[in-house]
Residue, then its C-alpha position, 0 to 999 in steps of 0.5 A: x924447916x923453912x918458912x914461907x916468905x913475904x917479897x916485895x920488888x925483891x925485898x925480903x921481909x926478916x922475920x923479926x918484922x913479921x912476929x904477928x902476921x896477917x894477910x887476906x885477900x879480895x878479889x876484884x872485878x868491874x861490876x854492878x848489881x841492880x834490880x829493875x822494875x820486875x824486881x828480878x837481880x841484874x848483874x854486869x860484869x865489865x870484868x873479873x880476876x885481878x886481886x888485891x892483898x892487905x897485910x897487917x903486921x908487927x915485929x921488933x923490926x920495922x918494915x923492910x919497905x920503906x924505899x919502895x917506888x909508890x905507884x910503880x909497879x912491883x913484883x909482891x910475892x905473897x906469904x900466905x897461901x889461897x886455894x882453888x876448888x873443884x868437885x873433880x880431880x881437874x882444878x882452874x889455878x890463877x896464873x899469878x902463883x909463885x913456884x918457888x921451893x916451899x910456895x909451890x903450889x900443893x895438890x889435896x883431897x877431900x875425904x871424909x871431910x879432911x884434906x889428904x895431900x896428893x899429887x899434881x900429876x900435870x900442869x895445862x897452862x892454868x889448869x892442874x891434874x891431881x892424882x885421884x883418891x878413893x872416897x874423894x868428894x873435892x879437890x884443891x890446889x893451894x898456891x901463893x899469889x904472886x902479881x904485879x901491883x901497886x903499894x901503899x905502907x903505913x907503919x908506926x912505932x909503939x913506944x910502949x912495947x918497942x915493937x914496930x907495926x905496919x900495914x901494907x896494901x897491893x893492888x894488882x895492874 
């Protein structure tokens, strides 16, 4: 059974580098929030939809990126899923996914409060058509990011256990 994988600029991470794994994600945008004199929320938006992903990990090998070009940009083809919602069967899918075998992007169904897996039946640009299900409240497509950006590596040894840990930040361009 395959494994979802972590590629930077092409460099596949082994998995004795990833035996604890974490990687979250934060959206990014250009704004401001501010109250004015009658006490009423203002909220500026320059604009939105980039992201930014921080990895945290360990292993019983070190990170594989130590030959990374810092501040150039490079391809990072995330390991760890992300989704978008919608109350229909019709779902807004950022552009940046990876389509690549296990990492295509998967289609589900809220009923009943669970998830049941269902069909993407098309594809509109960045919009998704999945097959409805009696009962359904929501719908969601998971996918895994895929952008351009720029990276930062911190990696250490710990001498105590031999086991390498290492912290990766990307920012998408």
């Amino acid at each position: 059974m395959s494994c979802p994988t972590l590629i930077i600029d092409g460099i596949t991470a082994p998995l004795q580098s990833l035996l604890r794994f974490d990687q979250e994600y934060n959206d990014l945008a250009a704004q401001t929030f501010n109250r004015v004199a009658s006490g009423d929320g203002v909220l500026r938006l320059g604009w939105q939809g980039k992201i930014e992903t921080v990895i945290n990990a360990s292993g019983w090998v070190s990170a594989p990126f130590a030959n990374l070009l810092y501040g150039q940009s490079i391809l990072i083809q995330c390991a760890m899923p992300r989704a978008a919602s919608s109350a229909t069967n019709v779902v807004e899918v950022p552009a940046g996914r990876r389509s690549d075998g296990i990492h295509a992007p998967a289609g589900f169904a809220l009923v009943d409060g669970i998830l049941q897996e269902t069909n993407i039946d098309s594809w509109a640009t960045n919009t998704a058509t999945l097959a409805t299900v009696a009962g359904a409240v929501g719908y969601r497509v998971q996918y895994f990011p895929e952008f351009t950006g720029v990276v930062t590596l911190k990696d250490s040894t710990n001498n105590n256990d031999g086991t390498f840990r290492w912290r990766l930040e990307a920012e998408e361009i």
